[in-house]
ZAKE-154192 format. One record per atom (N, C-alpha, C): x, y, z. Coordinates in steps of 0.05 Angstrom, whole numbers, plus 32768, in hexadecimal, padded with zeros to 4 digits. Layout:
<mises>
XYZ;...
</mises>
This chain:
<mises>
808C817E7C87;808981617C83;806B815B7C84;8064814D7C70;804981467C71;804081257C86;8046812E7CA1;8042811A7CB2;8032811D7CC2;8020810A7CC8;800881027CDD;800A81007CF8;800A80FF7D0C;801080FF7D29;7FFB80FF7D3E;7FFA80F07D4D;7FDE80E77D68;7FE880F57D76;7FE280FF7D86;7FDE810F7DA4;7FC681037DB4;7FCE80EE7DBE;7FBB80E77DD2;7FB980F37DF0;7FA680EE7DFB;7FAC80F77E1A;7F8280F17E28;7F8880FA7E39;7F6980FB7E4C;7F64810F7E44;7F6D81297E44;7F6A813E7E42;7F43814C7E50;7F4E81427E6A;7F3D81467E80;7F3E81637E8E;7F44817A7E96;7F3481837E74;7F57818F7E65;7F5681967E4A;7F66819C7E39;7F7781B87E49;7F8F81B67E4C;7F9381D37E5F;7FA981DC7E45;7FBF81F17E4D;7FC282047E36;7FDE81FC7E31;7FE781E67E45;800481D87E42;7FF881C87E2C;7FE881B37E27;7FE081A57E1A;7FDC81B47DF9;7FD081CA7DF8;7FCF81DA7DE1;7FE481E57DD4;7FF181EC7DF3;801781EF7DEA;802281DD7DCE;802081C57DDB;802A81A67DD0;801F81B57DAC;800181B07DB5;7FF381AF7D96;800681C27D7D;7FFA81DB7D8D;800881F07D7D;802181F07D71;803681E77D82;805181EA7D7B;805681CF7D66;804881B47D6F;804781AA7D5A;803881A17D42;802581AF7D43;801E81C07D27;803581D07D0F;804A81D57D18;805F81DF7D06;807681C77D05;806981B37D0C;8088819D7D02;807181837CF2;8053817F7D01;804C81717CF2;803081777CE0;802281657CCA;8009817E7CB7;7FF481707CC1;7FF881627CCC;7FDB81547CE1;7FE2814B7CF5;7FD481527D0F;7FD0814A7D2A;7FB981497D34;7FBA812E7D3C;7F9481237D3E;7F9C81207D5E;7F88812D7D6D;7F8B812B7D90;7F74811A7D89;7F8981047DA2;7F7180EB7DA5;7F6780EC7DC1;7F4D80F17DBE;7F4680FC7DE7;7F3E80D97DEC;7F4B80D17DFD;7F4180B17E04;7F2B80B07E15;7F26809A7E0A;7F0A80997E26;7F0A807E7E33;7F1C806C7E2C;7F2880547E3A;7F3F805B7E52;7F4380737E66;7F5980757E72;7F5680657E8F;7F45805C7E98;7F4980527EB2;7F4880697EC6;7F3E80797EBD;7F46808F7ED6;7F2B809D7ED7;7F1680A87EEA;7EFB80BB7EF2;7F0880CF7EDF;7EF980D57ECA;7EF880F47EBF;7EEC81037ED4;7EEC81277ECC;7ED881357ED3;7EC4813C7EC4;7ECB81367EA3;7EC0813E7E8B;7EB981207E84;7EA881247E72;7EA0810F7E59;7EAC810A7E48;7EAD80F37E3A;7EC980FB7E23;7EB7810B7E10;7E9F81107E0E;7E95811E7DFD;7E9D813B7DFD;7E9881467E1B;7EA4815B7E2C;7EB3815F7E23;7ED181537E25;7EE9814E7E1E;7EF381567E03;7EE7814A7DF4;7EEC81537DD7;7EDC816F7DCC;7ECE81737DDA;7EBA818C7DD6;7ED181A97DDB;7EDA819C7DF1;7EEA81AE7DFB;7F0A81BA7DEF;7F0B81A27DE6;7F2A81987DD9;7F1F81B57DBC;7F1081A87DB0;7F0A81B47D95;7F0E81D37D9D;7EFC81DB7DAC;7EF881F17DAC;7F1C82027DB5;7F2181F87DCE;7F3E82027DD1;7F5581FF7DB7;7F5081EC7DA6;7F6681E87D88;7F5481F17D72;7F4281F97D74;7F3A82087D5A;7F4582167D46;7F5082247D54;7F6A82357D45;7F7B822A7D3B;7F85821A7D37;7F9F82067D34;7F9A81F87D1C;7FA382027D07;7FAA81EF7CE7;7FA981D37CEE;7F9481BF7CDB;7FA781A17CDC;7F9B81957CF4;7F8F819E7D07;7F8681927D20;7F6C81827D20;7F6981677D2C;7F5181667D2C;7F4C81577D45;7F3F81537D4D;7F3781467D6A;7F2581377D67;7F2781197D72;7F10810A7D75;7F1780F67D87;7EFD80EE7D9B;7F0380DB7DA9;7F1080C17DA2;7F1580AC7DB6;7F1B808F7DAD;7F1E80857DC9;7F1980607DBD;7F1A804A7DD0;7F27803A7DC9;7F3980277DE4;7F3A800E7DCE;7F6380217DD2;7F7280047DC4;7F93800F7DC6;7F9580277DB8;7FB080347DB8;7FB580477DB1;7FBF804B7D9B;7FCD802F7D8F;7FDF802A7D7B;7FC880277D6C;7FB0801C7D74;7F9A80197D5D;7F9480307D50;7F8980427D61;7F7D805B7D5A;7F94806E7D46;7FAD80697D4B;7FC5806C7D39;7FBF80637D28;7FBD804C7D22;7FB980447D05;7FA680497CF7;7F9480417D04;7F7680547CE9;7F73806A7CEC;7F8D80807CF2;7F8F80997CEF;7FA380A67CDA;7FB1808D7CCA;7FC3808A7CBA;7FD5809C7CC4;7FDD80997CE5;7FFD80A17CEB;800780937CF3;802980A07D01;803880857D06;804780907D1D;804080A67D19;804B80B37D3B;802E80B57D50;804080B37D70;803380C07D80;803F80DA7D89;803580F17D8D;803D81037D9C;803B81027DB6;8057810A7DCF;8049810D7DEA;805A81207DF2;804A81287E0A;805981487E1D;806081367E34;807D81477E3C;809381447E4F;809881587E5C;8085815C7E7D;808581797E7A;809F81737E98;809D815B7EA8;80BC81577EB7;80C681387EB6;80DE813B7EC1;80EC811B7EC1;80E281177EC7;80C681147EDE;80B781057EE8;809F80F27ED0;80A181007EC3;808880F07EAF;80A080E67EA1;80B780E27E96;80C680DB7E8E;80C780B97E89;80C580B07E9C;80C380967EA0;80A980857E9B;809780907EAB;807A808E7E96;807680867E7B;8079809D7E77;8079809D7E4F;808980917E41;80A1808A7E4D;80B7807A7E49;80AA80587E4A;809B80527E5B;8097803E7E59;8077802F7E4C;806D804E7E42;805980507E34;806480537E10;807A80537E0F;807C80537DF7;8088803B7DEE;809880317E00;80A380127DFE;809280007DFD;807A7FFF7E0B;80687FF27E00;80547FF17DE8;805B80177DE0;804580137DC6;805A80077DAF;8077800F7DAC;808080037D96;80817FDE7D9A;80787FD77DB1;80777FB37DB0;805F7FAE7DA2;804D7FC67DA4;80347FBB7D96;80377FC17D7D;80417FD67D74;804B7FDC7D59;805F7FE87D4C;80717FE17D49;808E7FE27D4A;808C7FFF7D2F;807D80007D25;807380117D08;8070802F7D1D;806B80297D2E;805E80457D3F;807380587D54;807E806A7D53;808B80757D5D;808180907D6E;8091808B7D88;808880A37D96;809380BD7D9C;809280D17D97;80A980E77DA1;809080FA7DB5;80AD810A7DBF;80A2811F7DD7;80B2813B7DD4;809C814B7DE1;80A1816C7DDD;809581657DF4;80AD817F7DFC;80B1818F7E18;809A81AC7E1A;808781AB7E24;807781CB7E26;808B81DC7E25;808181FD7E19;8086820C7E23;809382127E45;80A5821B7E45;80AD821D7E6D;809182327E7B;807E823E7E6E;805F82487E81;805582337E81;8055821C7E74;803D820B7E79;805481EB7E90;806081EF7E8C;806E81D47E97;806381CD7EAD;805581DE7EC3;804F81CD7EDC;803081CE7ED8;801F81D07EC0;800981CE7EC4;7FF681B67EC0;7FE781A57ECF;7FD881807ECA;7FC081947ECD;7FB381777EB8;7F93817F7EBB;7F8C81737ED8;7F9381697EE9;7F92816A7F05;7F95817F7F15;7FAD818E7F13;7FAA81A67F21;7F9381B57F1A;7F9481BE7F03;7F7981CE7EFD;7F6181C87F01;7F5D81B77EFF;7F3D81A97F06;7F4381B07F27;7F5581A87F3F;7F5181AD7F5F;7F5081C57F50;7F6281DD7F57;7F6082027F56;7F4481FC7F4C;7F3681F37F34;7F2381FB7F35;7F0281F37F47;7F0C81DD7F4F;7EFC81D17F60;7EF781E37F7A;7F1381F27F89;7F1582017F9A;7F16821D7F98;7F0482217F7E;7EFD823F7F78;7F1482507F6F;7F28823F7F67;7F3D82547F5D;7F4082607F3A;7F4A826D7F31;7F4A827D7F19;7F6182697F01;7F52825D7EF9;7F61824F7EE5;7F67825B7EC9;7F5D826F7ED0;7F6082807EAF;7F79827D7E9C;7F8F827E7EB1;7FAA82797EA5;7FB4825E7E99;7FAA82477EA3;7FAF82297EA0;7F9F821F7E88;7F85822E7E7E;7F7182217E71;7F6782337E5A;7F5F822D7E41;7F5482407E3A;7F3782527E46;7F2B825F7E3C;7F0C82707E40;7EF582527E45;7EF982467E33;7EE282347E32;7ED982207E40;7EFF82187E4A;7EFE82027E59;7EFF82097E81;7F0882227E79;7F0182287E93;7EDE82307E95;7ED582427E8D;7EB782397E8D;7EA7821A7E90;7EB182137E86;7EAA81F57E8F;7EB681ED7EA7;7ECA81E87EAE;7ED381E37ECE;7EBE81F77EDB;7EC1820A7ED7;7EAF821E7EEE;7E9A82117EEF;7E8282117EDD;7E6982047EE3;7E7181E87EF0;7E8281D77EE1;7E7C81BD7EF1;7E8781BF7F14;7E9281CB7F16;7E9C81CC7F2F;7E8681E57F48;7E6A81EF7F3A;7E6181FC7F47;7E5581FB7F5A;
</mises>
């Protein structure tokens, strides 16, 4: 299908559940634009510059991908992306409800905009860019959670 699709997130930093997402949906949709936000309300550890630096490099590989920051609603950045979906990951019932009520509000803003969700891979399901950033904060080996690049980066910033 020749369909467009947002992947938003903080992606504070990008870990390999998150790439999961990309990859797999890379074979249902022919463009997926990750939108790294920089309006979240929440202390990064990265820059969104960081952020997207990082993003690129970990989806490089990936047909159709492109990454760029944004501000400002979500439904916006949808639209002058000429898509009509959002993509999101559901990695337990716990975020369930969340996103549930993150999507009910994006179709009030635009009823044109629809959201669906993919479940990670079951290796990546318990992995947040929270955990990884502590393990790495506390000197632990994130090799498995992150790609090469982005753990190099946690390492230095956390040195």
């Amino acid at each position: 299908m020749n369909l467009a699709v947002v992947y938003p997130g903080t992606f504070d930093p990008i870990t390999n559940g998150h790439t999961d997402l990309v990859r797999r949906g890379s074979r249902v949709f022919s463009r997926i634009i990750v939108g790294v936000a920089s309006d979240t309300g929440k202390q990064t550890t990265f820059s969104l510059e960081e952020r997207v630096r990082l993003a690129r490099e970990a989806l490089s590989d990936v047909p159709g991908v492109t990454v760029t920051g944004f501000s400002g609603l979500l439904v916006n950045f949808v639209r002058t992306h000429d898509a009509s979906l959002i993509l999101r990951g559901l990695r337990a019932v716990s975020d369930f409800e969340h996103e549930f009520q993150l999507s009910s509000m994006n179709r009030k803003l635009d009823p044109d905009i629809e959201s669906i969700f993919l479940t990670p891979d079951e290796a990546y399901g318990f992995i947040s860019s929270s955990l990884v950033k502590e393990i790495a904060r506390l000197g632990g080996d994130v090799s498995d959670f992150v790609s090469p690049s982005v753990q190099k980066a946690l390492i230095t910033r956390f040195k």
